[in-house]
C-alpha positions in Angstrom: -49.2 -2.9 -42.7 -45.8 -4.8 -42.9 -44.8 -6.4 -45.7 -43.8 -10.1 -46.6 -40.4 -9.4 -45.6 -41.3 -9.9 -41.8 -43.8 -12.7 -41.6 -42.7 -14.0 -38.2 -43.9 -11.1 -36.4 -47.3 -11.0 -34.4 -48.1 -14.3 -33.3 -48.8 -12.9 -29.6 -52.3 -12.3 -29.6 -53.0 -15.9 -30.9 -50.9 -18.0 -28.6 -52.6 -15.8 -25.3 -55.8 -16.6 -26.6 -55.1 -20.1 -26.7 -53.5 -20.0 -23.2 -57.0 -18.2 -21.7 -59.3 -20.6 -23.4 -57.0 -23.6 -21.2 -57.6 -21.6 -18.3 -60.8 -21.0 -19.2 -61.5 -24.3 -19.0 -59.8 -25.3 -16.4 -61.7 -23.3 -14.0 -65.4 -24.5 -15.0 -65.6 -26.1 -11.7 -65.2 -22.5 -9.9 -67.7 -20.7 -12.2 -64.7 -18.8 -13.8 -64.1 -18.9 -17.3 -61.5 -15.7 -18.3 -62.9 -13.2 -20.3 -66.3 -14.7 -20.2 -69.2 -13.4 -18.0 -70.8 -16.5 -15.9 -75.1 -16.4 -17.2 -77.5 -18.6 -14.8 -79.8 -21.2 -16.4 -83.4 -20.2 -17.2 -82.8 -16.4 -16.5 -82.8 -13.8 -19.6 -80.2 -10.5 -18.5 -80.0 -7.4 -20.8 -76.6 -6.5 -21.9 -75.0 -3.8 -24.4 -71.9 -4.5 -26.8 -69.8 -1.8 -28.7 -69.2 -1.5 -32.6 -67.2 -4.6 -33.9 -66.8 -6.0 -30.8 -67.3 -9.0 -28.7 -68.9 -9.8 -25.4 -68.6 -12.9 -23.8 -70.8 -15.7 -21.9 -70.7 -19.4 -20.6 -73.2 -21.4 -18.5 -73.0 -24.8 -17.0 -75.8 -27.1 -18.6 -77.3 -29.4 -15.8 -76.8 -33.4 -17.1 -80.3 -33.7 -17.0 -80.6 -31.4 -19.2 -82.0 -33.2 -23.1 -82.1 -29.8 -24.9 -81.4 -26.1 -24.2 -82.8 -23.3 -25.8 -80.8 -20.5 -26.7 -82.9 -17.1 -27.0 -81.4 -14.0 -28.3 -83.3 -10.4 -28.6 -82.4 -7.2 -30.0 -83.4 -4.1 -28.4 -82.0 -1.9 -31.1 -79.3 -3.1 -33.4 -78.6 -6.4 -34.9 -76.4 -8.8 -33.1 -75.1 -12.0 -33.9 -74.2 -14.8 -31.3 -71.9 -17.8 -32.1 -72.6 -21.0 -29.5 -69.5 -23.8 -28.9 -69.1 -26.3 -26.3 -65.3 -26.8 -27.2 -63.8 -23.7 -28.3 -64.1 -20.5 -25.2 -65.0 -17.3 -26.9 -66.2 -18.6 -29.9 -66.1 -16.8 -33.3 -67.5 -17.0 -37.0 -64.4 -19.7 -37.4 -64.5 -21.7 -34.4 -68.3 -21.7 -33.3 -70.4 -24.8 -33.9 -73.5 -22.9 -34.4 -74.4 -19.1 -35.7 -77.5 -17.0 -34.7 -77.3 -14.1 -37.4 -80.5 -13.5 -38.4 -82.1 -10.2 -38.3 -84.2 -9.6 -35.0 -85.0 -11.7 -32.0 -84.0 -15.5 -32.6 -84.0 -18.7 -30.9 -81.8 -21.7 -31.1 -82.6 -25.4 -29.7 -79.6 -27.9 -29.3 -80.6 -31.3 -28.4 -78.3 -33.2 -26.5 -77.8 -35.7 -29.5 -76.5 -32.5 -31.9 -72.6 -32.8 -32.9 -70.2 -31.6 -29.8 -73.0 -31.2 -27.2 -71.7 -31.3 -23.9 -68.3 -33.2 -24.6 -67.3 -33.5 -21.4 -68.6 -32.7 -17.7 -69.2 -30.1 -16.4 -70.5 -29.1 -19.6 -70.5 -25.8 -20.2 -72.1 -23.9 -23.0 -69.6 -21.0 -24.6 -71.1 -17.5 -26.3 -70.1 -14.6 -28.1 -72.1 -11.6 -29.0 -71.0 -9.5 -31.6 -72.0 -6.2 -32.9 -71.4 -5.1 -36.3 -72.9 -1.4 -35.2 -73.1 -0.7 -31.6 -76.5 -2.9 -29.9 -78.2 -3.7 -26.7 -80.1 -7.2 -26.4 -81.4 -9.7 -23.9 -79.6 -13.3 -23.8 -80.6 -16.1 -21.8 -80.1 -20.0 -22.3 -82.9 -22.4 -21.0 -83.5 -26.0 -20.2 -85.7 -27.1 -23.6 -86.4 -30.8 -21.9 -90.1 -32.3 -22.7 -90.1 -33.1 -18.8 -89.2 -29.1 -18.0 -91.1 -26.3 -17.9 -88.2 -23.9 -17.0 -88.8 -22.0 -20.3 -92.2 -21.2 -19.3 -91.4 -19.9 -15.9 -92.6 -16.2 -16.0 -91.2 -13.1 -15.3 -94.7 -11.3 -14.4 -98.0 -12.6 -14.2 -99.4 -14.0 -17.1 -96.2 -13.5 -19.0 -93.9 -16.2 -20.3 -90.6 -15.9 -21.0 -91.3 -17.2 -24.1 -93.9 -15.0 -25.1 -90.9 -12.4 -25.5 -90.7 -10.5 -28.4 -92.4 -13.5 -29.9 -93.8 -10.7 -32.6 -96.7 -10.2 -30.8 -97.7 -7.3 -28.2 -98.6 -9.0 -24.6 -99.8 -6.7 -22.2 -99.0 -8.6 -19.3 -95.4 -8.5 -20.6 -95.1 -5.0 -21.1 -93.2 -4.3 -18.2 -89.3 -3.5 -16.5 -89.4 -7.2 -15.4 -90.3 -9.1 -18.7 -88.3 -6.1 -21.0 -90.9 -4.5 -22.1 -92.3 -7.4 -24.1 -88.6 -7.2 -25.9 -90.4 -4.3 -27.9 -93.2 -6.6 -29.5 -95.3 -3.8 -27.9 -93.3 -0.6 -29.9 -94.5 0.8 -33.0 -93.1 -1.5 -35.4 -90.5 -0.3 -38.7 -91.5 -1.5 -42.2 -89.2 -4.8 -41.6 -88.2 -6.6 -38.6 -84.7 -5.1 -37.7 -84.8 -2.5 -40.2 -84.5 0.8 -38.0 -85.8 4.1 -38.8 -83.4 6.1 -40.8 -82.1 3.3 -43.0 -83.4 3.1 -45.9 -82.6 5.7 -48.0 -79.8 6.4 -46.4 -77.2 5.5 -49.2 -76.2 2.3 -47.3 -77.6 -1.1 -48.0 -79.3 -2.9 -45.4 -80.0 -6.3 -45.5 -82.9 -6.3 -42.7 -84.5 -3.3 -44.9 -84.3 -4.9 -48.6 -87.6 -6.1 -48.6 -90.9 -5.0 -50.6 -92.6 -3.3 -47.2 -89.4 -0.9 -47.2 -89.2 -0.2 -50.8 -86.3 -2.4 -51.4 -83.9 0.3 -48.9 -84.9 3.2 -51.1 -82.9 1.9 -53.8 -79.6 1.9 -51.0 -78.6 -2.0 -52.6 -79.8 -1.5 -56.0 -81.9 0.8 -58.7 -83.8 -2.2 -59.2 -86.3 -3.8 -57.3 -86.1 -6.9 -55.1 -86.4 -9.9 -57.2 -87.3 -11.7 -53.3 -87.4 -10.8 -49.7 -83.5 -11.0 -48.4 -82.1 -12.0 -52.2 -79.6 -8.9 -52.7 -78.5 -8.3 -56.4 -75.1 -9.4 -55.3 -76.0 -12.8 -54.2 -77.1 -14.2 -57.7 -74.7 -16.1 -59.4 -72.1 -15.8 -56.1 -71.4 -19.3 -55.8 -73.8 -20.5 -53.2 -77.0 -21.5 -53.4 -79.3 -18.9 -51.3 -82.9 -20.1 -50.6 -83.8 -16.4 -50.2 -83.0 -16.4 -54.4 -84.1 -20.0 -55.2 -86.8 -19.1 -56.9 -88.4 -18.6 -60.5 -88.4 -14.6 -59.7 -84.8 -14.4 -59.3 -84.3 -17.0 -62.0 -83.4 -19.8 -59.2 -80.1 -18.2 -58.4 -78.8 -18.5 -61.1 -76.2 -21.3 -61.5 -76.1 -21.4 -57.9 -78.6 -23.6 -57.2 -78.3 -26.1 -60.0 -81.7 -25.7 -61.6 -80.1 -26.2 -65.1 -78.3 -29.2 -64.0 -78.2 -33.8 -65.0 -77.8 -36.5 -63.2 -74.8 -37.3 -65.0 -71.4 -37.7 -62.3 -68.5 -39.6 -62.4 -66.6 -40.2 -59.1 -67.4 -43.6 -57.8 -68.4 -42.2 -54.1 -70.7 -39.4 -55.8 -68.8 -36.6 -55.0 -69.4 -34.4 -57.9 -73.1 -35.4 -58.3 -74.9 -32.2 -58.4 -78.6 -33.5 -59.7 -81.5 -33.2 -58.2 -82.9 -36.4 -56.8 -84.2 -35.3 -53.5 -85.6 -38.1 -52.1 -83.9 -41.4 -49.7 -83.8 -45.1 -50.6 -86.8 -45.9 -48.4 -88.3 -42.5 -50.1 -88.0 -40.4 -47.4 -87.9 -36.3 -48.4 -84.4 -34.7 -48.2 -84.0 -31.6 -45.4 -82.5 -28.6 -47.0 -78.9 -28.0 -46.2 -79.4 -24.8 -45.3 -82.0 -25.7 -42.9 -81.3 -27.3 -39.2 -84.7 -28.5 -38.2 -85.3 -31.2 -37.4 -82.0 -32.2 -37.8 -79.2 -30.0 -36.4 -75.5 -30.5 -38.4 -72.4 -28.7 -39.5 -72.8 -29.6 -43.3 -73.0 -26.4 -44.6 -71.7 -24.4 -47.5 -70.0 -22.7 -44.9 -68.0 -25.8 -43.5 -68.1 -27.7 -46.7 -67.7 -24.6 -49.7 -67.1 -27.1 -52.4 -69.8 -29.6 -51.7 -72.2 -27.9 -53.8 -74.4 -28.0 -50.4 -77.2 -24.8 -49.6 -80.5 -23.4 -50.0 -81.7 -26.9 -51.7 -82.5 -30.1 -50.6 -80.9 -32.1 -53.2 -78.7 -35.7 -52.4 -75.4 -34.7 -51.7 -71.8 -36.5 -50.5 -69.5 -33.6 -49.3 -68.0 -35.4 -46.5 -66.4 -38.9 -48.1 -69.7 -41.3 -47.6 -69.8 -43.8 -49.9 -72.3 -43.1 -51.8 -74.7 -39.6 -52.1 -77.0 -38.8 -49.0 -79.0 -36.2 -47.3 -80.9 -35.4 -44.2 -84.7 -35.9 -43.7 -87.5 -34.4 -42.6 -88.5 -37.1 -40.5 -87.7 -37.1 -36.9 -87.3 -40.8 -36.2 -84.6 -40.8 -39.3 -81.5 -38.6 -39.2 -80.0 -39.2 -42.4 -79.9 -41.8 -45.3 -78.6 -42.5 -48.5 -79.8 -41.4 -51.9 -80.9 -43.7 -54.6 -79.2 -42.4 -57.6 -77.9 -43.6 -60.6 -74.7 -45.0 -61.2 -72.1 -43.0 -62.3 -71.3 -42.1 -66.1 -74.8 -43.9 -66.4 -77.1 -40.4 -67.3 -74.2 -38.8 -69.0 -74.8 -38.0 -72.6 -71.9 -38.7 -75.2 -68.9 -36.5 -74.5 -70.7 -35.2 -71.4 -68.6 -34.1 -68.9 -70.4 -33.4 -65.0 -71.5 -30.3 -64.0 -68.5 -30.0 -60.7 -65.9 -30.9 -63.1 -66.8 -28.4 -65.7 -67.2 -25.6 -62.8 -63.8 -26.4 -61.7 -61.8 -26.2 -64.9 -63.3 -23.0 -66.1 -62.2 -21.4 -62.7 -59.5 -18.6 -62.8 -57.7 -16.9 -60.2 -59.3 -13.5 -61.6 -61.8 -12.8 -64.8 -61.7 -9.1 -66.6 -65.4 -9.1 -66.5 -67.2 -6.2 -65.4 -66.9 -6.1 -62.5 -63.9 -8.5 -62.3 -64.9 -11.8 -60.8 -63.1 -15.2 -59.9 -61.6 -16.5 -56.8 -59.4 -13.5 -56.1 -61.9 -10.9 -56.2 -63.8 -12.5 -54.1 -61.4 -13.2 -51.4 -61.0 -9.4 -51.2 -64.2 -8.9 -51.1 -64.7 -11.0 -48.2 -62.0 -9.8 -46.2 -62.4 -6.5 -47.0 -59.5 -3.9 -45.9 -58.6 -6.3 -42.9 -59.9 -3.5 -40.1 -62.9 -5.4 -39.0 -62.6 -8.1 -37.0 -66.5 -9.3 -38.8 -64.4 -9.2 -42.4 -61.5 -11.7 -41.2 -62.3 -13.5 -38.4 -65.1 -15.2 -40.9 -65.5 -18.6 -42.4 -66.9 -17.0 -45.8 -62.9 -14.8 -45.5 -61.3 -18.2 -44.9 -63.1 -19.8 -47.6 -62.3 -17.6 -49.7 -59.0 -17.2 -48.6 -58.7 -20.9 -49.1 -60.3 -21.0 -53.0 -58.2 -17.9 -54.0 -54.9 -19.9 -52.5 -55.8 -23.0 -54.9 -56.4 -21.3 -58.4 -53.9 -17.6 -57.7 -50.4 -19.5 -55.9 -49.4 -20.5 -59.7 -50.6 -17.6 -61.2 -48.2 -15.8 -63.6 -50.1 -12.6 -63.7 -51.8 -12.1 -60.2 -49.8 -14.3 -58.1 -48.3 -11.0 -56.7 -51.3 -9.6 -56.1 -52.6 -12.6 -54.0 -49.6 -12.7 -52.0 -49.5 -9.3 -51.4 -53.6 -9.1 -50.1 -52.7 -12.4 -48.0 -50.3 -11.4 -46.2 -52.0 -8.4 -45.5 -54.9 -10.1 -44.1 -52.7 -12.7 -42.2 -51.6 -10.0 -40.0 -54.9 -8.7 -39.7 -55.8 -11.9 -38.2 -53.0 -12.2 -35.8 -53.9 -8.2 -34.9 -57.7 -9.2 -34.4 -56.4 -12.7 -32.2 -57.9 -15.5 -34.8 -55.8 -17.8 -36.4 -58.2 -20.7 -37.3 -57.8 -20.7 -40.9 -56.3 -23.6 -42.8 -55.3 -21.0 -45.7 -52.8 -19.5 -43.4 -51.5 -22.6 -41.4 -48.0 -22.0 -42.7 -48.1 -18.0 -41.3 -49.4 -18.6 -38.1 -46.5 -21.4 -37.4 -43.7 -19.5 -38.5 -45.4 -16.7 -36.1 -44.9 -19.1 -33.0 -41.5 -18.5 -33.0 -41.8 -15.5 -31.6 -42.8 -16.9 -28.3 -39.3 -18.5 -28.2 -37.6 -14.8 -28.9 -39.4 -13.2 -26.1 -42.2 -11.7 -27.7 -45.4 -13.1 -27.1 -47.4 -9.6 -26.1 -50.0 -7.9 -27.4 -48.2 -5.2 -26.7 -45.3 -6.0 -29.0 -47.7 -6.8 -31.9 -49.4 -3.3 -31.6 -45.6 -1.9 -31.6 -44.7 -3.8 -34.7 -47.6 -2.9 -36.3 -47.2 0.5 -35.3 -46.0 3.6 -37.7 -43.1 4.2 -35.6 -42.2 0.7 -35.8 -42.2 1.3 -39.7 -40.3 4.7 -39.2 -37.2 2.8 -37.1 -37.5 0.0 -39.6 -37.3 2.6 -42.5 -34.5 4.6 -40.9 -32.4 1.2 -39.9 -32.4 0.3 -43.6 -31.5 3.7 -44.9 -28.5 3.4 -42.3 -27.7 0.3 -43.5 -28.0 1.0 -47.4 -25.7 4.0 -46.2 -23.0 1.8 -44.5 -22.7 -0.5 -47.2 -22.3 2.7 -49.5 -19.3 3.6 -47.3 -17.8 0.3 -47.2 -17.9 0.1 -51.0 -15.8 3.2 -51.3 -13.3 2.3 -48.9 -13.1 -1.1 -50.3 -12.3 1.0 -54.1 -10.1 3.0 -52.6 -8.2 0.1 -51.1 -7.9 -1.5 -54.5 -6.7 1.5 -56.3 -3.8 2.2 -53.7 -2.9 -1.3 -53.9 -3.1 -1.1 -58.1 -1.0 2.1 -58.8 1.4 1.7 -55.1 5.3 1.9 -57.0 7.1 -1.4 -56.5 9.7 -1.2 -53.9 12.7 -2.4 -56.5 11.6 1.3 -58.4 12.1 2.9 -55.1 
């Protein structure tokens, strides 16, 4: 890696990615979009992508079109798609909508959903990733009441939609329908839990589950407390419906189980109670959920809104006043009807968001260490994989650690150090999306004005034998100066004990 010393090196990978997605764009009309493979409406294709890589898709949704239906289905691994309608080759950081759950999954986005087709022709943009190496059926379909597109049927008596639906359908178990998307295979203990892992001294989310003995003890000596709630996600910071329950002691402090109504910020933007109901009394949608209402206020997006696996009145986006989402279709959102603030507060009370905030530091010696720090390296990991810190949890963290570490006496150092480390990795793995590095990534641009705006000369610079000439020029230089200071001593001597010419 290079050190601090050279932070405007990189930025090529970044700006040619922005230059595709333009001509990307620009080419809709023509059915060419770059990198991107061009999928047909209502037809499901098989594909195959590599370990930590990408592959990439857009369609053109007809404007007739109300709703589409996104259908995504593992053959073997566990891939993850990422869906935007503004940003070409979406990632975790720039995609609008993430399909990572474990095994097949579907995805409807009505035309009313945030960013749906901004502009005509619309065109839907995908990314598959694999964390392993995995092969998978994709296909986007028209999800309109008036069409039956989704239905059409690849064999007799075989839907699309009855595709690994869970169920074994004979009259889909064929080359034509994908073999029922394996619904008709003998099954593992755990939907996308192959066999082989568990056990095998690597934790596996898909496999921590009760009906796979909890991986064989591969994420903990312990049992599952819950179905998907990994030790590690207890007490993390976000509220995980998977551990909001009394088994796993609701998360924690995650999930606010312990907390009042007392807040004090006039707009309600520290209120973390748990009035979960509208002013017309209308039940709150979790935030982690996004049916029947599809939105971007996530803990993801929104880290500090105290937003997650609840359903409790929240403002993390500057309303006026505490709000939520509701479970009724003819009502997208409305506000809360909670108290006003200071007015539940005990004496000498202080709110629950403002006591979490103070007792933040940029790292805690506790066993293992924890704080904003530790978990930004945890997120980003060593900066090899493009899953690690081309991620929103990375840039979150990235962006927490930045607010409590910059001023930090004792770690500062350490922060720097680990952020500029993983700021290169970004450039290296072509994502630079992340507020935390803003700064970095427009220095970078200065490269393209030097002439340097290649891939090619990234990989160089980040190459060992870049290091080696680097190395070998300072030692040269070091050398030089070495020189120069004896000659500049010598000088002075001659000139200190030279005879005067009146001796001579």
């Amino acid at each position: 890696r290079l050190t601090q010393k050279h932070p405007l090196l990189g930025t090529a990978v970044a700006m040619l990615r922005k230059a595709l997605a333009l001509v990307g764009l620009g080419l809709v009309a023509s059915q060419e979009f770059g990198d991107e493979k061009t999928l047909e409406m209502n037809k499901l294709i098989s594909s195959f992508v590599n370990e930590d890589s990408f592959q990439y898709y857009a369609v053109t949704i007809p404007s007739t079109s109300s709703a589409i239906k996104i259908k995504l289905i593992p053959s073997y691994g566990d891939p993850d798609a990422y869906l935007s309608f503004t940003s070409p080759e979406p990632d975790d950081l720039t995609a609008t909508w993430v399909m990572d759950d474990v095994g097949a999954e579907e995805q409807l986005i009505k035309r009313d959903a945030v960013e749906f087709c901004q502009k005509e022709p619309c065109v839907l943009h995908m990314s598959v990733y694999g964390y392993d190496e995995a092969e998978y059926m994709i296909g986007v379909y028209d999800a309109s009441p008036t069409t039956l597109h989704i239905e059409s049927e690849c064999a007799p008596g075989c839907k699309q939609d009855m595709i690994a639906d869970g169920v074994c359908q004979p009259a889909c178990k064929n080359s034509a329908c994908y073999d029922d998307g394996g619904d008709c295979e003998e099954q593992n203990c755990a939907p996308g839990c192959d066999e082989g892992w568990v056990g095998d001294e690597y934790c596996d989310e898909a496999c921590f589950v009760e009906a796979c003995n909890w991986d064989g003890g591969d994420c903990s000596e312990n049992s599952g407390c819950n179905t998907g709630c990994l030790p590690e996600y207890i007490n993390d910071g976000e509220c995980d419906s998977e551990c909001n329950v009394a088994a796993c002691g609701f998360d924690g402090d995650d999930c606010f189980a312990r907390s009042t109504e007392c807040y004090g910020e006039a707009d309600g933007k520290d209120y973390r109670g748990t009035k979960n109901t509208t002013k017309s009394g209308k039940e709150c949608q979790a935030w982690d959920a996004q049916f029947p209402q599809q939105h971007t206020r996530t803990h993801l997006n929104y880290p500090s809104g105290g937003l997650g696996g609840h359903n409790y009145c929240r403002n993390p986006d500057g309303e006026t006043a505490p709000w939520c989402y509701t479970v009724d279709m003819e009502l997208r959102w409305e506000y809360c009807n909670v108290a006003q603030p200071w007015q539940h507060c005990k004496q000498n009370e202080v709110p629950l968001a403002t006591q979490q905030a103070g007792a933040v530091q940029c790292l805690n010696p506790t066993q293992p260490p924890s704080g904003p720090l530790p978990r930004f390296e945890a997120a980003c990991g060593n900066g090899e994989s493009h899953a690690d810190v081309c991620s929103r949890t990375c840039c979150n963290a990235a962006k927490a650690a930045a607010a409590y570490c910059a001023n930090d006496e004792i770690h500062s150092g350490r922060h720097q150090d680990y952020k500029m480390k993983i700021a290169f990795s970004m450039l290296k793995q072509g994502c630079n999306s992340c507020e935390a590095f803003s700064d970095f990534f427009g220095n970078a641009h200065l490269l393209d004005g030097l002439g340097l705006g290649s891939k090619g000369m990234y990989r160089f610079v980040d190459s060992f034998g870049f290091k080696l000439l680097v190395a070998s020029f300072l030692i040269m230089l070091i050398m030089l100066c070495v020189i120069a200071a004896s000659i500049a001593r010598y000088v002075w001597q001659r000139r200190q004990y030279a005879m005067p010419e009146s001796a001579v």
